[in-house]
Short mmCIF file of the C-alpha atoms (twelve columns), coordinates in Angstrom:
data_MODEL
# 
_entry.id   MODEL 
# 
loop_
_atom_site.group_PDB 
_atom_site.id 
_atom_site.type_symbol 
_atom_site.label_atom_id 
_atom_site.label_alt_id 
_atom_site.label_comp_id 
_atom_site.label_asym_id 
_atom_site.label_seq_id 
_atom_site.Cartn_x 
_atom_site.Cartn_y 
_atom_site.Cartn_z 
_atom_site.pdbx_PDB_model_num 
ATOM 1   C CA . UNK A 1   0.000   0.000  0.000   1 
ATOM 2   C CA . UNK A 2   2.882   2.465  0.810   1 
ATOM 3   C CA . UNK A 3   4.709   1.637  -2.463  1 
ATOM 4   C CA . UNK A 4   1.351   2.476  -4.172  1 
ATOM 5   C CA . UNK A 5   1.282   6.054  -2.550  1 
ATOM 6   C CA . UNK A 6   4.904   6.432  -2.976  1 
ATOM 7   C CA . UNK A 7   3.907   5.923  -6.931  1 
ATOM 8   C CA . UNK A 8   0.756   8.101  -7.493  1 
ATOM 9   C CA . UNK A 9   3.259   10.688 -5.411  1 
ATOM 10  C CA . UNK A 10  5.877   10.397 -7.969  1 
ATOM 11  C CA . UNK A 11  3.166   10.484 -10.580 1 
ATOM 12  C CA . UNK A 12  1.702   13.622 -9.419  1 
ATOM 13  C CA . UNK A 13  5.019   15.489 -9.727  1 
ATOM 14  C CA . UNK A 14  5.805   14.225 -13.508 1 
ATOM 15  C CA . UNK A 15  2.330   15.225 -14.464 1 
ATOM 16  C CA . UNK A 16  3.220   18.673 -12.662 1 
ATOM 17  C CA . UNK A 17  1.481   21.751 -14.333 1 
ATOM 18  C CA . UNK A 18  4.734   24.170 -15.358 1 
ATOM 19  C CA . UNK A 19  4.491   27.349 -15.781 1 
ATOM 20  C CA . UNK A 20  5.420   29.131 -18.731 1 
ATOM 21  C CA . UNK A 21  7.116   32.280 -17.422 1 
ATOM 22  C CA . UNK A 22  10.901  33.036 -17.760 1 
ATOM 23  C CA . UNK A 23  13.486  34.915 -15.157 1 
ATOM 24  C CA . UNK A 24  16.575  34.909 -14.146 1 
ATOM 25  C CA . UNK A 25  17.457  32.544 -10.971 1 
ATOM 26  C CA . UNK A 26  19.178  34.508 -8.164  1 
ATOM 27  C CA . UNK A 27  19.182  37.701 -10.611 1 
ATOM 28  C CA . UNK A 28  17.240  39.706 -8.588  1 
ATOM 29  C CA . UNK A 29  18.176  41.018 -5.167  1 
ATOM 30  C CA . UNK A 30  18.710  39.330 -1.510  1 
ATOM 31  C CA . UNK A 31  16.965  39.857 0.741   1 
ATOM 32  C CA . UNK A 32  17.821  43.358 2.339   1 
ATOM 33  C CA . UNK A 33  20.159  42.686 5.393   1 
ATOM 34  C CA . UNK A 34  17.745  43.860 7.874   1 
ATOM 35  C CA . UNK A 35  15.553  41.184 6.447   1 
ATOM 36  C CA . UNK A 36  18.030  38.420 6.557   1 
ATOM 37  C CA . UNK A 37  19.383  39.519 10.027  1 
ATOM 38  C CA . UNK A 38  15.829  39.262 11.407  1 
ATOM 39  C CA . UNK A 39  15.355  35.648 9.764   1 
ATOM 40  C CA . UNK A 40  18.459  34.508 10.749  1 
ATOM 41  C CA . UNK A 41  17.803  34.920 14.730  1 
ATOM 42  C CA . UNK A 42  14.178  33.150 14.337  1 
ATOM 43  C CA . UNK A 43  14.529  29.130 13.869  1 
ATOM 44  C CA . UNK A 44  10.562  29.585 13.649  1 
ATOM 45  C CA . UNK A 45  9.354   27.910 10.743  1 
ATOM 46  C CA . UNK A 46  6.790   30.192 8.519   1 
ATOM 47  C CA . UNK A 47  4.684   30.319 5.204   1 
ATOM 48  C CA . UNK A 48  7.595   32.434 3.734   1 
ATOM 49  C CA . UNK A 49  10.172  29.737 4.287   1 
ATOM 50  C CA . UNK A 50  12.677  30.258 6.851   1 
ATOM 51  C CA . UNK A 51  16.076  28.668 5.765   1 
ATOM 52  C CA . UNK A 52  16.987  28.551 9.798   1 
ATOM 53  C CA . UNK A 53  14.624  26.446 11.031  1 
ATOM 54  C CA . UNK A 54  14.746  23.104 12.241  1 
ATOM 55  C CA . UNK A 55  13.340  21.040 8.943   1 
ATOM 56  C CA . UNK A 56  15.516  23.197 6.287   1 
ATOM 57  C CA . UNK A 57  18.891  22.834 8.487   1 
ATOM 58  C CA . UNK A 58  17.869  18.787 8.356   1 
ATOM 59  C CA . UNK A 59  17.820  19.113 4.689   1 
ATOM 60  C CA . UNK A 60  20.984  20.945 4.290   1 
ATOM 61  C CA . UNK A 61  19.509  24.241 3.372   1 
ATOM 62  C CA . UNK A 62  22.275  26.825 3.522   1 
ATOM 63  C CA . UNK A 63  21.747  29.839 5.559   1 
ATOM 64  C CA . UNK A 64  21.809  32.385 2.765   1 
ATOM 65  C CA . UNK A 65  19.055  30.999 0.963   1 
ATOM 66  C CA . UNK A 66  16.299  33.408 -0.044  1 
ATOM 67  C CA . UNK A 67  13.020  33.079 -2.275  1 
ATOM 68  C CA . UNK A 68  12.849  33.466 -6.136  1 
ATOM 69  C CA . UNK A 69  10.476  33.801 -8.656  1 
ATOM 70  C CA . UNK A 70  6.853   33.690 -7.487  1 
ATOM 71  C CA . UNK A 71  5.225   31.362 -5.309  1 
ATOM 72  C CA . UNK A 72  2.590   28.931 -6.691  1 
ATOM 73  C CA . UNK A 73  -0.123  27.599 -4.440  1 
ATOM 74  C CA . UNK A 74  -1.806  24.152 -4.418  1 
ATOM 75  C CA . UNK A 75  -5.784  24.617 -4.277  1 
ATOM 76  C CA . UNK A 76  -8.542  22.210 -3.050  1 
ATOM 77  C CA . UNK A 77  -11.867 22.876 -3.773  1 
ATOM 78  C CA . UNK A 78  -11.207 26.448 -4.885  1 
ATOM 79  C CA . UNK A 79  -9.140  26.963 -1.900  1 
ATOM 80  C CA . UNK A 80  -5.345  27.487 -1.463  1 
ATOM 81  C CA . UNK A 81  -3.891  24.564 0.846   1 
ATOM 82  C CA . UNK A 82  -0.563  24.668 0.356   1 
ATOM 83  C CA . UNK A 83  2.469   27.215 -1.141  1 
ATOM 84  C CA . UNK A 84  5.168   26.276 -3.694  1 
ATOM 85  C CA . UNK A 85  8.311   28.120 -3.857  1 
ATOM 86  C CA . UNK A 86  11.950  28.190 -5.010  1 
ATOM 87  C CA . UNK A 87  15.049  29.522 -2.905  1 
ATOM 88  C CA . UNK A 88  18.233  30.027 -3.885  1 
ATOM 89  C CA . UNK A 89  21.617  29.681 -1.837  1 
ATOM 90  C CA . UNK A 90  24.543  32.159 -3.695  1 
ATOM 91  C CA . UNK A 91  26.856  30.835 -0.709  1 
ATOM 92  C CA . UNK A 92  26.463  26.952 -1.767  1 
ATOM 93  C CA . UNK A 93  25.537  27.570 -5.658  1 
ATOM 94  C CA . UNK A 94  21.862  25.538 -5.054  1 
ATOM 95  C CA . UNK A 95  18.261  25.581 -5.575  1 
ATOM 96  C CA . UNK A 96  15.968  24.458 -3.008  1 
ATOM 97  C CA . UNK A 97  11.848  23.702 -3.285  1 
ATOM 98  C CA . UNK A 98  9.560   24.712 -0.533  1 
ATOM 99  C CA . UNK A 99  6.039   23.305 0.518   1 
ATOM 100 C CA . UNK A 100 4.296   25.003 3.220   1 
ATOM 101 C CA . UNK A 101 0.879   23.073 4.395   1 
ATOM 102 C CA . UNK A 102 -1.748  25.789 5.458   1 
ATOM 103 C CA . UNK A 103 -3.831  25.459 8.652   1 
ATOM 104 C CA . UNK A 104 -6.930  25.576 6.993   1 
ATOM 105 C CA . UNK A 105 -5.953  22.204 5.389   1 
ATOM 106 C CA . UNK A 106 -4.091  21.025 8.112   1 
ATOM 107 C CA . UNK A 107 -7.625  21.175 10.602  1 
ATOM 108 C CA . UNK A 108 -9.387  19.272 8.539   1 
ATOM 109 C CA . UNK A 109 -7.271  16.505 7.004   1 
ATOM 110 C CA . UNK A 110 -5.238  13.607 9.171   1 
ATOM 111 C CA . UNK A 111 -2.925  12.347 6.965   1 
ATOM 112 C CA . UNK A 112 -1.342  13.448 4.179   1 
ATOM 113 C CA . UNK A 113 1.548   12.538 1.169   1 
ATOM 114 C CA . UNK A 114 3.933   15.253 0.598   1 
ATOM 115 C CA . UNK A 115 6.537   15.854 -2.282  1 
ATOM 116 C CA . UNK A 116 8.717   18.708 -3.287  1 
ATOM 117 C CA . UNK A 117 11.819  19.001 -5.361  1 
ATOM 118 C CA . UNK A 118 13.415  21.097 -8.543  1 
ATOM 119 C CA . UNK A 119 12.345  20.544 -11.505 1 
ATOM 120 C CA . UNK A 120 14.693  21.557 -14.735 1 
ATOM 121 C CA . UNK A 121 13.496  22.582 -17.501 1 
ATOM 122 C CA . UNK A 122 16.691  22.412 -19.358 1 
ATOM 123 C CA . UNK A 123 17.483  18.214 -17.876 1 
ATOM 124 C CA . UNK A 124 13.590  17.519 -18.401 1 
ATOM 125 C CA . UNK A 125 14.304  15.899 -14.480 1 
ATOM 126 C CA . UNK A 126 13.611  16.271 -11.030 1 
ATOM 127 C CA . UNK A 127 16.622  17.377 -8.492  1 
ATOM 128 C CA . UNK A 128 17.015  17.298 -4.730  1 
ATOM 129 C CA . UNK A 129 13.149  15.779 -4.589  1 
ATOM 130 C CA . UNK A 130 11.774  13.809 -1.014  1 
ATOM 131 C CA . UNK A 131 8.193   12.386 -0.725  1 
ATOM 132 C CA . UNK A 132 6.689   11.709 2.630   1 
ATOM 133 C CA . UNK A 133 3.666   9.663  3.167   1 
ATOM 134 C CA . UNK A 134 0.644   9.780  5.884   1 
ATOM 135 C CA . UNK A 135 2.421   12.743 7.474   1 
ATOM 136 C CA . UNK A 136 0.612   16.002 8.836   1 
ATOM 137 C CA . UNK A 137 4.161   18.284 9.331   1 
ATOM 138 C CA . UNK A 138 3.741   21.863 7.657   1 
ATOM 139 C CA . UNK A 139 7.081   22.842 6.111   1 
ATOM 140 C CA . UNK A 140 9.118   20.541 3.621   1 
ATOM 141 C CA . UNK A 141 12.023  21.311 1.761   1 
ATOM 142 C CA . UNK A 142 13.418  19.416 -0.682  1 
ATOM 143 C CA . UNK A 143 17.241  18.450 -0.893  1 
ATOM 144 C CA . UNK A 144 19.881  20.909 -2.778  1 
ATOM 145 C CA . UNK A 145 19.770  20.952 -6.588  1 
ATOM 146 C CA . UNK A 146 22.844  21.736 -8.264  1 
ATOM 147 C CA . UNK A 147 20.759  23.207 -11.314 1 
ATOM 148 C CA . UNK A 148 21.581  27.192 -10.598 1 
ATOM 149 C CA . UNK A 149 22.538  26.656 -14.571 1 
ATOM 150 C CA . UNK A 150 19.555  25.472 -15.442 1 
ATOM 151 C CA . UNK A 151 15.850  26.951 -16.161 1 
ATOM 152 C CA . UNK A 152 14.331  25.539 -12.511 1 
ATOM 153 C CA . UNK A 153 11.321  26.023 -10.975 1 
ATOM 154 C CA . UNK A 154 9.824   24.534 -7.593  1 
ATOM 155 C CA . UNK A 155 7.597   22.003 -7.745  1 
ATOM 156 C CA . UNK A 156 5.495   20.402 -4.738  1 
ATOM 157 C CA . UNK A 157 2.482   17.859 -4.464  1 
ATOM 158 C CA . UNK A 158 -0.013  17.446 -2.029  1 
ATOM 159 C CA . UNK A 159 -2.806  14.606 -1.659  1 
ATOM 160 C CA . UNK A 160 -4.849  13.865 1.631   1 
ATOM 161 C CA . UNK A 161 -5.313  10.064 2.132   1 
ATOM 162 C CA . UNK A 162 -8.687  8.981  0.342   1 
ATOM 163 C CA . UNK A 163 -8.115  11.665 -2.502  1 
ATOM 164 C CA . UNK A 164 -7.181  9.441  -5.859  1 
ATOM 165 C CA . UNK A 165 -4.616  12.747 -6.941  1 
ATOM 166 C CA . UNK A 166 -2.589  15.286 -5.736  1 
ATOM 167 C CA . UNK A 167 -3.093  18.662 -5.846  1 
ATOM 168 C CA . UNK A 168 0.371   19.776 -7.626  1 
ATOM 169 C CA . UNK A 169 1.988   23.127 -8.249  1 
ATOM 170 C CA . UNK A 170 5.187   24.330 -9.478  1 
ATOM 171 C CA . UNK A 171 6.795   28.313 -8.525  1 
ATOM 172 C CA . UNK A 172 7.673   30.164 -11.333 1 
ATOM 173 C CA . UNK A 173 10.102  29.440 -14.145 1 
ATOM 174 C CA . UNK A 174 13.815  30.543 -13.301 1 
ATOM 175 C CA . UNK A 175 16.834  30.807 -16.295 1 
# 
């Protein structure tokens, strides 16, 4: 039964809807240092990612690591339940996906499979990508992509146990 989740997962995240937009990764500018300072004493994790917390320093997210492009959100029933996003680490040359589960899905669903990673466009592949299965955490990150040459974008998956699919999403395209 868990290989069969594991599967529609991995599924869910090939089928992934990409979107069609085009920027530049880690072209545009850090975070101001008042910004990062202020992130970088919190180990809270939060909606807009927090590369200090607990979860992203298990996953070897580097401390520099800020957002890029624009997030994407996973809706259910014309709702958003979870946010996509891609970071970016200049320090360790990486891309990093980002799922954040909201509390609004969180209340009402037990158990949940989970998947985020990097997609590039350019290696028609998934990098740095983890599943989890019958979980109910709130903030994944996926493992380091060395793809900061490639056209990336952040993709993430989402499926509630009884639900046949995933909701899927992917952050906006990075060159």
């Amino acid at each position: 039964m868990r290989y069969t989740k594991r599967a529609v997962v991995a599924a869910a995240c090939a089928f992934a809807l990409i979107p069609a937009g085009a920027a530049i990764a880690g072209d545009g500018p850090a975070p101001a240092p008042s910004k990062s300072s202020k992130a970088a004493e919190s180990t809270a994790p939060s909606e807009a990612g927090n590369p200090a917390s607990a979860k992203a320093r298990v996953a070897g997210v580097c401390a520099d690591a800020y957002q890029v492009g624009k997030t994407a959100y996973i809706d259910r029933a014309g709702a958003h339940v979870a946010s996509v996003k891609q970071f970016y680490s200049k320090s360790c040359n990486e891309n990093y996906g980002y799922l954040w589960v909201w509390d609004s899905f969180r209340k009402t669903s037990k158990d949940y499979d989970v998947s985020v990673g990097v997609y590039s466009y350019s290696k028609d592949d998934y990098f740095g990508a983890r599943v989890w299965t019958d979980h109910n955490g709130q903030e994944f990150w996926s493992g380091g992509a060395d793809t900061v040459k490639h056209c990336t974008a952040a993709v993430g998956s989402l499926r509630r146990a009884g639900d046949p699919l995933a909701g899927q999403a992917a952050s906006q395209k990075m060159c």
